[in-house]
C-alpha positions as a Markdown table, in Angstrom:
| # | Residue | x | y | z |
|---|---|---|---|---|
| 1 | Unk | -55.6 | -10.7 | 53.9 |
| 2 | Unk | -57.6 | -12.3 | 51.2 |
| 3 | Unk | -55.1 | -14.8 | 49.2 |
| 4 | Unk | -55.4 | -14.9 | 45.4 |
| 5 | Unk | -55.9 | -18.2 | 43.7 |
| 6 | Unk | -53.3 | -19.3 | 40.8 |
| 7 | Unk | -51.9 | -21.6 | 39.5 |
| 8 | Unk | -48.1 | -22.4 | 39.1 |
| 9 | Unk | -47.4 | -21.1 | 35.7 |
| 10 | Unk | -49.8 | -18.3 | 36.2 |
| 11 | Unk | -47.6 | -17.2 | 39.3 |
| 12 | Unk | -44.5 | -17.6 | 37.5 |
| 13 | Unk | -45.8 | -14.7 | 34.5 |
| 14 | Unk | -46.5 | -12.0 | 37.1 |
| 15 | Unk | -43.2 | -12.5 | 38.7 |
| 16 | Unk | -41.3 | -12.2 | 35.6 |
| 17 | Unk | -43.0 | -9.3 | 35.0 |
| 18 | Unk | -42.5 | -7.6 | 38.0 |
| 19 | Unk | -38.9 | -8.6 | 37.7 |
| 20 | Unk | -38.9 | -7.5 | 34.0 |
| 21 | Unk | -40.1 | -4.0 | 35.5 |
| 22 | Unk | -37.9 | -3.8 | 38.1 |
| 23 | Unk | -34.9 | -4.8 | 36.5 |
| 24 | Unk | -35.7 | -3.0 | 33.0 |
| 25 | Unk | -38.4 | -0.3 | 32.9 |
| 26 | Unk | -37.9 | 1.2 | 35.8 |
| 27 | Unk | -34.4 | 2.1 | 34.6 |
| 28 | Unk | -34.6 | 2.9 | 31.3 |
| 29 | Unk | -37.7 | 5.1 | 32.3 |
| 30 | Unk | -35.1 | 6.9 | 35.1 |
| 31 | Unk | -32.6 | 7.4 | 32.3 |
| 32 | Unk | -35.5 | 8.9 | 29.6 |
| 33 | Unk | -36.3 | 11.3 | 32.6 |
| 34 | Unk | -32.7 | 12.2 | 33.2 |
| 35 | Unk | -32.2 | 12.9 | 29.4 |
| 36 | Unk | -35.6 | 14.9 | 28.5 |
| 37 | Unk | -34.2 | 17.0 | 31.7 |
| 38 | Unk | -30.9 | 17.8 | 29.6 |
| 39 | Unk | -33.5 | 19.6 | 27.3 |
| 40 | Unk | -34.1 | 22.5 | 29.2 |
| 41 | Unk | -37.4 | 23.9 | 30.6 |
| 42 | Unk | -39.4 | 21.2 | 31.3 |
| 43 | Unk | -42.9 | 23.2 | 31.4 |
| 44 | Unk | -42.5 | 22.5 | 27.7 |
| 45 | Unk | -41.1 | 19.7 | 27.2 |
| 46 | Unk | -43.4 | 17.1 | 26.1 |
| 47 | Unk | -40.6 | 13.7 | 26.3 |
| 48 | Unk | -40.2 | 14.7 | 30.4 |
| 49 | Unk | -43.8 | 14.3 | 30.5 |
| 50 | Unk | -44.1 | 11.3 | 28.8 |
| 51 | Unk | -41.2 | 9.7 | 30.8 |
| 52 | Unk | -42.6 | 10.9 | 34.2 |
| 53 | Unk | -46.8 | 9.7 | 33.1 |
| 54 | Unk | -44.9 | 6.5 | 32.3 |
| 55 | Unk | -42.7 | 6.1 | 35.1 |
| 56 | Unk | -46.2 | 7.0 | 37.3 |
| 57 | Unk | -47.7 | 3.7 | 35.6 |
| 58 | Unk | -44.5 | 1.4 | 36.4 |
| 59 | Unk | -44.5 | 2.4 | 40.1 |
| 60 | Unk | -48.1 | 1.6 | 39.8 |
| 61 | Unk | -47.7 | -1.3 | 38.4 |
| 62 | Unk | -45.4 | -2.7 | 40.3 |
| 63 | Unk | -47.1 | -2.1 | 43.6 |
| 64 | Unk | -50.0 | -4.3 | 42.5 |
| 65 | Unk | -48.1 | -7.0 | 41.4 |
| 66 | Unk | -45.6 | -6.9 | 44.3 |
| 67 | Unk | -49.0 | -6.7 | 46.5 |
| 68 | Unk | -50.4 | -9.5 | 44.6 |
| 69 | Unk | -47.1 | -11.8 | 44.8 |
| 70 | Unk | -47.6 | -11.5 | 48.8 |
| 71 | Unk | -51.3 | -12.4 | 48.9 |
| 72 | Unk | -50.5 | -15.5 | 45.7 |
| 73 | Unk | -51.4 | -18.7 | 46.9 |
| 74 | Unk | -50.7 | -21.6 | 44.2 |
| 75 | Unk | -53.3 | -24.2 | 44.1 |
| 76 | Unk | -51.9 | -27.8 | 44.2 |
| 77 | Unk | -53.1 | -30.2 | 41.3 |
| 78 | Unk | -53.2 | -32.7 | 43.2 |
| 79 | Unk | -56.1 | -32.1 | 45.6 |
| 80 | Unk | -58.7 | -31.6 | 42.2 |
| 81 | Unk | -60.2 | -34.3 | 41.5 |
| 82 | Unk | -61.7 | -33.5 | 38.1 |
| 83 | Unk | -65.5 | -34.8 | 39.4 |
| 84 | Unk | -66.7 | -31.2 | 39.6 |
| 85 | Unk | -65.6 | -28.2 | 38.1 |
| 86 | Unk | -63.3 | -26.3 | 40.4 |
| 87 | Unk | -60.4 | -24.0 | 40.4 |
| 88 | Unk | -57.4 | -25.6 | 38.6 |
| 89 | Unk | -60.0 | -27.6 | 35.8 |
| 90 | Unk | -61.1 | -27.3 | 32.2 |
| 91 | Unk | -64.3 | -27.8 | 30.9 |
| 92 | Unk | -66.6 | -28.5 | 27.9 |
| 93 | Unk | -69.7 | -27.0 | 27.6 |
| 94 | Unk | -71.9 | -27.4 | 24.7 |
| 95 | Unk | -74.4 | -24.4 | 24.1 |
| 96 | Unk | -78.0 | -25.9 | 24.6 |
| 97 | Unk | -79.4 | -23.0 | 22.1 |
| 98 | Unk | -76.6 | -23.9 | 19.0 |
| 99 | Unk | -75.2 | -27.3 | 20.3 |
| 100 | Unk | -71.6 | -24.9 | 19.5 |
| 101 | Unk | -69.1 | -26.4 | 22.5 |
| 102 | Unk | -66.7 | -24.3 | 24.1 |
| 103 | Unk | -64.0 | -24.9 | 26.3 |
| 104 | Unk | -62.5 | -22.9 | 29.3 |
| 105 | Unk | -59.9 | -23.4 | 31.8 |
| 106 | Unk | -60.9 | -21.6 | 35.4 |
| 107 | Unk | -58.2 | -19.7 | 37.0 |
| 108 | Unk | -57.4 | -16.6 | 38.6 |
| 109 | Unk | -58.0 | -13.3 | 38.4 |
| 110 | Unk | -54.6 | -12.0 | 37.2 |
| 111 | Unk | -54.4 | -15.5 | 34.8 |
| 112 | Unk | -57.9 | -15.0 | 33.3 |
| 113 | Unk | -57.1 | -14.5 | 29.4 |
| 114 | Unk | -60.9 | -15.0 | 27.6 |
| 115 | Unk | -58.7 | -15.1 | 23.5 |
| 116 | Unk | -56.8 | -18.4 | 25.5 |
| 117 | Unk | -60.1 | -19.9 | 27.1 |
| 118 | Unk | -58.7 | -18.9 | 30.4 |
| 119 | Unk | -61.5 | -17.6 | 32.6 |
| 120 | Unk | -61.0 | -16.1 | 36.1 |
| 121 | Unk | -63.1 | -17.5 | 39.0 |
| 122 | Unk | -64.9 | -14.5 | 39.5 |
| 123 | Unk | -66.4 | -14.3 | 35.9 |
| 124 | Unk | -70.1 | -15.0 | 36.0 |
| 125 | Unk | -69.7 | -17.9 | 33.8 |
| 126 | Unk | -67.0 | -19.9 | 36.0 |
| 127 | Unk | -69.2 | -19.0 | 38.8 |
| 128 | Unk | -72.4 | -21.0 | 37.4 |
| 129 | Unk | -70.3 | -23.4 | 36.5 |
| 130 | Unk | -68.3 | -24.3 | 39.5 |
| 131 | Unk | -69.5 | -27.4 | 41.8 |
| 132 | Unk | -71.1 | -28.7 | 38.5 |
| 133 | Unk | -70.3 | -32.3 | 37.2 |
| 134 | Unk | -70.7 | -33.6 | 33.5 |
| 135 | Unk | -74.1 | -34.0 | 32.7 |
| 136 | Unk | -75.0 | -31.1 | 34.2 |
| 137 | Unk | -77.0 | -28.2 | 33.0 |
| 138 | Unk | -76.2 | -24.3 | 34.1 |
| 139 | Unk | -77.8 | -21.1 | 33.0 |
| 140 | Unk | -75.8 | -18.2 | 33.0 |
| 141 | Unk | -76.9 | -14.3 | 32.6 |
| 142 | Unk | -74.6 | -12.9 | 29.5 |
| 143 | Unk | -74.8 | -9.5 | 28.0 |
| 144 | Unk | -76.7 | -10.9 | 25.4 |
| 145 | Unk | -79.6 | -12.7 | 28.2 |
| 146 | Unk | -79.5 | -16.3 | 29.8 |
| 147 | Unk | -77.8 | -18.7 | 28.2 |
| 148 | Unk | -77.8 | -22.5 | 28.9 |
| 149 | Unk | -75.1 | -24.8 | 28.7 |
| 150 | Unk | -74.6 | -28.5 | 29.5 |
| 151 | Unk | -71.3 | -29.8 | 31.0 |
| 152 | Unk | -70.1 | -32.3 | 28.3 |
| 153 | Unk | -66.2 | -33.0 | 30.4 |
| 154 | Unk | -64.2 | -31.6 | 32.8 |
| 155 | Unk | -60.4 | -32.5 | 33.1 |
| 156 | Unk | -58.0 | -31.1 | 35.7 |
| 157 | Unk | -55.7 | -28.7 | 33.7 |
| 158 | Unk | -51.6 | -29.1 | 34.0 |
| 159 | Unk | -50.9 | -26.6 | 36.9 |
């Protein structure tokens, strides 16, 4: 069973919103069901369907998460040592085209949140970039071609 990097704050979200799920939208999604059934035939009636599609994702839903909470495995701060870019660090990097600097946090997969600089391990740019050090120089294939960047910092990020 593979575990799934995160970090503690990261862990805590998906529990609350498997909790939120469970405690919330699972039964108000129960009760729409129950209601739109009050309404007669349900070949036709289009808020049953709704209410069962929905209640289809939330059971979805929370079997990933509840699969993912078993396999979690949150990464302890203190063993980063900030020399190299690893799980559990944030890093400058500084575009070697535009000189335009950047900075991303590498986490997990379930964490990874590109509009908040968080970027999962598994993302082709936080896999060129892990191992490096500042100073370094990485080349990474984008959508738009390679791109270069050079490491400017790397600080371990408040897990």
């Amino acid at each position: 069973m593979e575990k799934i990097p995160f970090t503690a704050l990261g862990l805590e979200a998906i529990k609350a919103e498997l909790m939120k799920l469970k405690t919330e939208e699972r039964p108000a999604v129960i009760k729409a069901i129950a209601d739109a059934r009050e309404h007669g035939d349900l070949s036709e009636n289009a808020e049953y369907h709704a209410a069962r599609e929905r209640q289809s994702f939330i059971e979805g839903r929370v079997a990933e998460l509840e699969d993912v909470v078993s396999r979690a495995e949150v990464i302890n701060a203190s063993q980063i040592t900030g020399e190299t870019i690893t799980f559990g660090t944030s890093v400058m990097v500084a575009d070697e085209d535009t000189d335009e600097e950047s900075e991303y946090a590498i986490v997990g997969p379930y964490e990874a949140d590109l509009s908040k600089g968080l970027i999962s391990t598994s993302s082709p740019i936080a896999k060129a970039l892990i191992g490096k050090r500042v100073g370094d120089s990485v080349e990474v294939t984008t959508p738009r071609g390679l791109k270069s960047y050079e490491v400017l910092s790397i600080k371990v990020i408040g897990l």
